[in-house]
C-alpha positions as CSV (number, residue, x, y, z in Angstrom):
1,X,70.0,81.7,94.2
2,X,73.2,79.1,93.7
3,X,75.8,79.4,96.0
4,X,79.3,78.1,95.9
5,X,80.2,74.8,97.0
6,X,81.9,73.9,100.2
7,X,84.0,71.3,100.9
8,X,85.1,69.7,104.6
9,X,84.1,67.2,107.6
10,X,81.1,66.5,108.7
11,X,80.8,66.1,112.3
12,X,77.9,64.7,114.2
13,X,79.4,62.8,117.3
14,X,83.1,61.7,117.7
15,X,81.8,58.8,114.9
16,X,81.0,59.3,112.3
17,X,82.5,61.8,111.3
18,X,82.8,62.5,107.4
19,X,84.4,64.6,104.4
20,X,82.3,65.7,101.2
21,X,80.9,68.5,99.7
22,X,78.0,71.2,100.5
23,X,76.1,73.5,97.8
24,X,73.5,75.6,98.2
25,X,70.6,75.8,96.2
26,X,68.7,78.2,98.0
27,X,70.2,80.9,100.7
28,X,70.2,84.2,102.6
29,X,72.9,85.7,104.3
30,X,73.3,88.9,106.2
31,X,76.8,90.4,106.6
32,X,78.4,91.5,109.7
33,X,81.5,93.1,110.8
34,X,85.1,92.1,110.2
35,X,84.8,89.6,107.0
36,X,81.4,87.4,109.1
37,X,78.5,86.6,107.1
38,X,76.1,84.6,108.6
39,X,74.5,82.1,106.6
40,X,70.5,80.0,106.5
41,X,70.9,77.5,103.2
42,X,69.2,74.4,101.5
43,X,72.5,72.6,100.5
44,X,72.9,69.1,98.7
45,X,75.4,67.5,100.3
46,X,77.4,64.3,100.2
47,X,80.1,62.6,102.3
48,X,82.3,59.6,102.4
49,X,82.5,57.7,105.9
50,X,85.9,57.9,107.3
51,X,84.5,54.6,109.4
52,X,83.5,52.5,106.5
53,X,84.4,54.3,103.1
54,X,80.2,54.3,102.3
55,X,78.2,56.8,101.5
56,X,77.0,59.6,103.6
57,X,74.9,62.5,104.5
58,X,73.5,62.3,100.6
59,X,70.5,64.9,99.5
60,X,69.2,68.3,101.0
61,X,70.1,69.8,104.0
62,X,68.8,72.8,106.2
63,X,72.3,74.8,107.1
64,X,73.0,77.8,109.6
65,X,76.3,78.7,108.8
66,X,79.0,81.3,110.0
67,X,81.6,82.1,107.4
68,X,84.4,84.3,107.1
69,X,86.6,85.8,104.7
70,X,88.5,88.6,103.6
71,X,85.7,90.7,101.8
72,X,88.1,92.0,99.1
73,X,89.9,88.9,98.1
74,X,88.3,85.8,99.4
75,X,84.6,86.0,100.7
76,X,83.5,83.1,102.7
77,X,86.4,81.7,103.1
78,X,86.0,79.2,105.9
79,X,82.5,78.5,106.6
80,X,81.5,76.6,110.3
81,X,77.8,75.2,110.1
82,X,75.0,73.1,111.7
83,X,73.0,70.5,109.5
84,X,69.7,69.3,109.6
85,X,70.6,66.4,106.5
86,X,68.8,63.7,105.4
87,X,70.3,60.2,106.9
88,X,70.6,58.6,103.4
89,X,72.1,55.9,102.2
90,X,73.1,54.8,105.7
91,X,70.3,55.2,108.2
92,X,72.6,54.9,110.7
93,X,73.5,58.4,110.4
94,X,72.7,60.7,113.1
95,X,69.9,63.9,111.1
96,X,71.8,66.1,112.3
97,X,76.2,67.7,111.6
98,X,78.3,69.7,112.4
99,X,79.9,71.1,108.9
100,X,83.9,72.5,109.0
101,X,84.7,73.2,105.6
102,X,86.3,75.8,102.3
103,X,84.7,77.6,100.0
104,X,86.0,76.5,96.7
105,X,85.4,79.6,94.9
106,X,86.7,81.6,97.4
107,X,89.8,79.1,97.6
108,X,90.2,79.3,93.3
109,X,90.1,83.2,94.0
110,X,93.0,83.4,97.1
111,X,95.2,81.0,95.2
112,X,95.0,83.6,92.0
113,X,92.9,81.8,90.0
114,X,89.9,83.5,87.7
């Protein structure tokens, strides 16, 4: 039901772009070949503005999301995604993202940790 959280940029035109976080609440995910598992999500997320330092891209999300890993040591290692996000606190904020980000418990795993 909880998946792990994400961290990376946020991408919605050449401005703004953003870096914050993505965690799924809710998700499905079927796994392909060679370490893919593709990925449909309701994630909270929140960003920081690289163009003014203010808020971005805060509250649910609808994600499709490709991410990859090494299935023995660190699933879902790099995840790539497209957001549907709620344009809150600044409504100047495109609804929709691009997402290029880690997996922080796949990342705690590779680096030796647990």
């Amino acid at each position: 039901l909880l998946g792990d959280a994400r961290v990376g940029v946020f991408f919605s035109k050449p401005e703004p772009g953003a870096i914050g976080v993505a965690w799924p609440l809710l998700y499905a995910d079927l796994h392909l070949n060679a370490g893919f598992v593709f990925e449909a999500s309701i994630p909270v997320t929140a960003a920081i503005s690289w163009e003014d330092g203010g808020g971005s891209r805060v509250g649910p999300a609808l994600m499709l999301a490709m991410n990859w890993g090494w299935p023995e040591v660190a699933p879902r290692l790099l995840t790539f995604a497209f957001l549907i996000n709620t344009p809150w606190p600044n409504d100047q904020d495109e609804i929709w993202s691009f997402f290029a980000g880690v997996n922080l418990s796949s990342l705690i795993d590779l680096l030796g940790g647990r």
